[in-house]
C-alpha positions in Angstrom: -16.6 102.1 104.3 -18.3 104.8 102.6 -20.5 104.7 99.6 -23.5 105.4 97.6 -26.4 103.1 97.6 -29.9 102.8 97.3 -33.3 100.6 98.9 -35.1 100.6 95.8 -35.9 102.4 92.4 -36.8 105.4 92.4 -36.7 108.8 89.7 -32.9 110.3 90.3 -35.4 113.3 91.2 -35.9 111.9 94.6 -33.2 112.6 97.7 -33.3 108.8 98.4 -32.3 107.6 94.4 -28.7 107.7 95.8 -28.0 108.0 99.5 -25.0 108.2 101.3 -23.9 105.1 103.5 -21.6 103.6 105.5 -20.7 99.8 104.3 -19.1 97.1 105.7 -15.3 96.9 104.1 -14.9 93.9 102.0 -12.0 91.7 102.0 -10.3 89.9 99.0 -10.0 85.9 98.3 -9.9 83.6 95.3 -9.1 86.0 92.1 -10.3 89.4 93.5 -8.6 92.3 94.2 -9.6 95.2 96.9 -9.1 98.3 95.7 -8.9 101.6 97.2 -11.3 103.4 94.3 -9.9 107.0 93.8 -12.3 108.0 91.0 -15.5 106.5 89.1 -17.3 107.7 86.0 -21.0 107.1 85.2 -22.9 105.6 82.6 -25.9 104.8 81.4 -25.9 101.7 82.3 -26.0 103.1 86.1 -28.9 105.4 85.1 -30.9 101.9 83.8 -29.8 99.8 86.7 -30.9 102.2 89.2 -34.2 103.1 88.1 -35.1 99.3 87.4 -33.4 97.1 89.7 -33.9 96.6 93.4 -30.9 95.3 95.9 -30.7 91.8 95.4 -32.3 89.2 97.7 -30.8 89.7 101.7 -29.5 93.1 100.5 -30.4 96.6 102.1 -28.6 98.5 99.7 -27.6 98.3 96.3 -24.4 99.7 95.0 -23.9 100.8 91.2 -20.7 101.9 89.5 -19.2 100.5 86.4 -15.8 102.5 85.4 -13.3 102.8 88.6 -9.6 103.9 88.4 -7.7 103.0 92.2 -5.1 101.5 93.9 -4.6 97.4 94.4 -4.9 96.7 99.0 -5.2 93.2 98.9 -5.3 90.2 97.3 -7.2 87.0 97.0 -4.8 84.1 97.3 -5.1 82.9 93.4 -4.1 86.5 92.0 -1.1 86.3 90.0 -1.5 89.4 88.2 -1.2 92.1 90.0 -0.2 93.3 94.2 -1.3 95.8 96.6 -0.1 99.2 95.3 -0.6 98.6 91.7 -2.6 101.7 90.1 -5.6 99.7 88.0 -8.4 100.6 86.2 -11.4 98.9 85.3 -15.4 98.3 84.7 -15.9 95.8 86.6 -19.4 92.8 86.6 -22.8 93.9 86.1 -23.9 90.8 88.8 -21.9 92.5 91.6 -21.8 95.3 93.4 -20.5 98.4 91.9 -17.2 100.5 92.4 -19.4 103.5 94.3 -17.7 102.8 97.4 -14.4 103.5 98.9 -13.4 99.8 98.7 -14.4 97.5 95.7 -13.8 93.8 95.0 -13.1 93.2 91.4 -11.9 90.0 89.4 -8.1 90.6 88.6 -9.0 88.9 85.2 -10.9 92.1 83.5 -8.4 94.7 85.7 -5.5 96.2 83.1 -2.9 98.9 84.9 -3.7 102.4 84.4 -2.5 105.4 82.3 0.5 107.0 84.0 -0.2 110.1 82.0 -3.9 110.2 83.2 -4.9 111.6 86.5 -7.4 108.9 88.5 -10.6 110.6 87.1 -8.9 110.8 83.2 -8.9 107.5 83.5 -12.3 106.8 85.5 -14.1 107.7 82.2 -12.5 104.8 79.8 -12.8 101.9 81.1 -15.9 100.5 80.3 -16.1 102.8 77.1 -13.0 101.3 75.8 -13.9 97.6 76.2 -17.4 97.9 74.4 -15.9 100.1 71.3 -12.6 97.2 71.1 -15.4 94.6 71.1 -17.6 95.9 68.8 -14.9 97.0 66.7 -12.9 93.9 66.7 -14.9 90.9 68.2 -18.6 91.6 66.8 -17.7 93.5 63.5 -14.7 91.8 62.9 -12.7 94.2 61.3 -9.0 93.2 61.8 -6.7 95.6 63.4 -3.7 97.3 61.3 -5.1 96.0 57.9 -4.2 98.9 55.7 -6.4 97.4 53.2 -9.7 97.4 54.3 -11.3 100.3 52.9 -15.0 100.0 54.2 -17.2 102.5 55.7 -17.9 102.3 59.0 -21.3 104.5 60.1 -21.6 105.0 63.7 -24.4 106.6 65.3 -25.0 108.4 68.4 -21.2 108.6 68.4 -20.9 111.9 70.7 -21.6 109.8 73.8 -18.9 107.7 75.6 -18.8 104.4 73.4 -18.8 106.6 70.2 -15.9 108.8 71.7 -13.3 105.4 71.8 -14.6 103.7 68.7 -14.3 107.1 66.6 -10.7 106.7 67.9 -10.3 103.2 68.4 -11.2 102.9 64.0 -9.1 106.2 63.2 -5.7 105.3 64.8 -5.7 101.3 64.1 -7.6 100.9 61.1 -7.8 102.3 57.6 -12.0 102.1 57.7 -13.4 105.5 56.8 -15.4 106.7 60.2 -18.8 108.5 59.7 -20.2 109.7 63.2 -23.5 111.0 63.6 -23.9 114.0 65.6 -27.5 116.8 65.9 -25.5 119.5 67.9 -23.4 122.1 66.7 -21.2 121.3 70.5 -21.5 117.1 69.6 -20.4 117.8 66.0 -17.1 119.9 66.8 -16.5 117.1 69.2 -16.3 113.7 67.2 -14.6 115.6 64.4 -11.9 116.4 67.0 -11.6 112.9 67.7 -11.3 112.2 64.1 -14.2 111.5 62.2 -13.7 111.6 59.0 -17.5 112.9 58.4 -20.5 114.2 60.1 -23.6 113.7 59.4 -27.7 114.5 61.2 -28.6 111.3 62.6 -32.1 113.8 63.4 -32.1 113.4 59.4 -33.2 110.6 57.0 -29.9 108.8 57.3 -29.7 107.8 53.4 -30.6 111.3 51.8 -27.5 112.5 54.6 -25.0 109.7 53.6 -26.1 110.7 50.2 -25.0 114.2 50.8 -21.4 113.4 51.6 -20.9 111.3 48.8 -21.8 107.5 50.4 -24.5 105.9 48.5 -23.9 102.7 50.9 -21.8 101.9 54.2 -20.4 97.7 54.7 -20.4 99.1 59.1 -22.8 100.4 61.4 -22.5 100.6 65.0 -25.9 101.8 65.9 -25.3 103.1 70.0 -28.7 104.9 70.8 -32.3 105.0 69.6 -31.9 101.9 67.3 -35.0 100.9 66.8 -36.0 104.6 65.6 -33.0 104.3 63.2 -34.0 101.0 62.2 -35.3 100.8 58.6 -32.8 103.9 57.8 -29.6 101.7 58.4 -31.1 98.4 56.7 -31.5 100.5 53.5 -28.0 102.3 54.0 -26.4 99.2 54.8 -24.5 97.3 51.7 -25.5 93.8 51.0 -23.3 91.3 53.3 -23.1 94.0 55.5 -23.0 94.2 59.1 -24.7 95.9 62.0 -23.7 95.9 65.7 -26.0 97.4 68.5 -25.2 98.1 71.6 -28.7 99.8 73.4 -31.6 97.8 74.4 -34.2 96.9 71.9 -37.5 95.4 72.8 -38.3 94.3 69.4 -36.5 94.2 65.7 -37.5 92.5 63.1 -34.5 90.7 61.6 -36.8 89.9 58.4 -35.5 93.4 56.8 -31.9 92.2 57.3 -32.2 88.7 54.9 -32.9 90.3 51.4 -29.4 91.9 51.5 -27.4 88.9 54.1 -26.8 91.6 56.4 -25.9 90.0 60.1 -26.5 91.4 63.3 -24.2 91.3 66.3 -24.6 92.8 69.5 -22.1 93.7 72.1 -22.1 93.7 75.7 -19.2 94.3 77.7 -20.5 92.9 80.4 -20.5 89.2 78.8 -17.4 87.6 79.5 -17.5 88.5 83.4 -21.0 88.0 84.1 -20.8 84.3 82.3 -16.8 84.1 83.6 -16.1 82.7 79.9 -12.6 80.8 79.1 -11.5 84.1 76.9 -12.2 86.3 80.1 -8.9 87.5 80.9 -9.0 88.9 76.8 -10.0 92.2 79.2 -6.9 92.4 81.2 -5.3 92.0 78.2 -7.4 94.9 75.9 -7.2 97.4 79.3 -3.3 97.3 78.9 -2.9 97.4 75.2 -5.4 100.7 75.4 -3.3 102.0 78.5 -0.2 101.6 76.2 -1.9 103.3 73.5 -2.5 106.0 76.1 0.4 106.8 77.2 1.9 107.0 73.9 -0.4 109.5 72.5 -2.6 107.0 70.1 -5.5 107.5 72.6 -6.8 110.0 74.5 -9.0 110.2 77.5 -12.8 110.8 76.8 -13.6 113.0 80.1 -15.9 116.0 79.4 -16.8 117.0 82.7 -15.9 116.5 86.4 -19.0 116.1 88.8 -16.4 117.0 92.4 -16.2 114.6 94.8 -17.8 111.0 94.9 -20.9 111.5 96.9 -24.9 111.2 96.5 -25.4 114.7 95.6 -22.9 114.6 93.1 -23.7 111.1 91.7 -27.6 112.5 91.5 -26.7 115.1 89.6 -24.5 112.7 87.1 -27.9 110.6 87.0 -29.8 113.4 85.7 -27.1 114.6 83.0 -27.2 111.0 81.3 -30.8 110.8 81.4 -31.1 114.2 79.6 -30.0 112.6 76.8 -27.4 115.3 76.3 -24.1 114.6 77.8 -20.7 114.7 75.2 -18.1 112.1 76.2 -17.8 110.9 80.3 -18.4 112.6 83.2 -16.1 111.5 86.4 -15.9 111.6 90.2 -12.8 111.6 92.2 -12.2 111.7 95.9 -14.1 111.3 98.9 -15.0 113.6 101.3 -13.9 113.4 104.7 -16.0 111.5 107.2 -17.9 114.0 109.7 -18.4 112.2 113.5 
């Protein structure tokens, strides 16, 4: 089968960060599915993996990919949820190999069906967007869905980029919180208004003075997505006491000493959790990738997608690489199709 690999880390700068192969095709047992992937998107996460992480032990390549949308082949002889020629998407485990290849095992347990009003790379770029922002939203912060009551603040910074794009609207259309996003460009700051922030504010400023400015002496939420240990001292002081903070970028070291004064707790999310330690709850993904599907196709949600990078191959996937390391990328950025194989 075809797909995009690597033999070790290496700056997306150099021809061999992301090389085309040619695979072995897998085949499907216990609770996997094969699937046909018609379109991926690309996330950071790719961009960290990639630069850090060599192919596992008895591997020549290693495969990345963490947001797929495709069509069901095969099987494994436990699945009970879905059958070959059912349209899924999904973002598949961090401890196996990625959906940058024409054929992809996933678990059937954190696979939902896809948006029929999406086209495959629409719905490439939500997947593993959606999950984090539920979680976060719901599992970590534990604000309750459809209670018209809760009247909190919820600040969430960095929120132009893909997991700030779903929880902007994820907290808009099922919640009454009021949704500050943080956005530095004139292009970012147009964009998470459009998804319905209710304010925007310089997260290149003091956060306070700019909370401040809009009329917020406090917020009760933060979801802090990038650069949070620059932000750091900014959100302990805008945070209200018994407030809560949920990070989702990496973090060497915090010191959770500022956070006692006020009883402010600190959650942190990774999508990537239930799959990786294949927890009791895991299937709670199957479950959230239909419900946001549903809310899809019914015109609650819309699809993140900025940008289409052509078809899926190393060029293309390179040049994906060095958008997301730029720092500067609004929303996702997708792949769909493959191109022909040349003899």
């Amino acid at each position: 089968m075809q797909a995009i690999a690597y033999t070790h880390p290496l700056p997306i700068t150099d021809p061999l960060a992301l090389q085309d192969v040619h695979l072995p095709d897998p085949s499907a047992d216990g609770h996997d599915l094969l699937v046909e992937v018609a379109a991926v998107a690309v996330n950071p996460v790719d961009a960290k993996v990639r630069s850090k992480v060599a192919p596992d032990a008895g591997e020549s390549y290693k495969v990345l990919g963490w947001d797929a949308c495709g069509i069901v082949r095969a099987v494994g002889e436990q699945v009970s949820l879905f059958r070959p020629g059912d349209r899924v998407w999904y973002a598949g485990a961090i401890n196996r190999a990625g959906c940058n290849s024409r054929l992809h095992l996933v678990d059937e347990r954190i696979v939902g069906r896809a948006p029929q009003s999406l086209d495959d790379a629409q719905a490439a770029a939500m997947p593993l967007t959606s999950i984090t922002a539920w979680e976060l939203l719901f599992d970590r912060l534990g604000v309750r869905r459809d209670d018209h009551d809760d009247r909190r603040a919820l600040l969430i910074i960095g929120a132009a980029g893909g997991v700030g794009s779903m929880l902007i609207q994820l907290a808009r259309r099922l919640t009454a919180l009021t949704v500050i996003a943080t956005a530095s460009r004139e292009e970012s700051r147009q964009w998470v208004s459009e998804l319905g922030a209710h304010h925007v504010i310089d997260h290149n400023q003091p956060l306070t003075e700019e909370l401040q400015r809009i009329g917020m002496a406090q917020v009760e939420l933060v979801a802090s997505l990038t650069h949070s240990k620059s932000h750091y001292a900014q959100i302990v002081q805008a945070l209200a006491p018994q407030g809560r903070l949920a990070l989702i970028d990496d973090v060497d070291v915090l010191d959770i000493r500022a956070l006692k004064s006020k009883s402010i707790s600190l959650h942190w999310e990774f999508m990537f959790t239930r799959p990786l330690y294949a927890t009791e709850d895991m299937i709670a993904q199957h479950h959230l990738l239909n419900e946001v599907s549903a809310l899809v196709d019914s015109g609650f949600l819309r699809s993140t997608l900025t940008r289409r990078m052509g078809t899926i191959n190393a060029n293309n996937l390179r040049h994906a690489h060095e958008l997301i390391e730029s720092g500067r990328s609004i929303g996702k950025m997708a792949l769909q199709g493959w191109d022909a194989i040349t003899r």
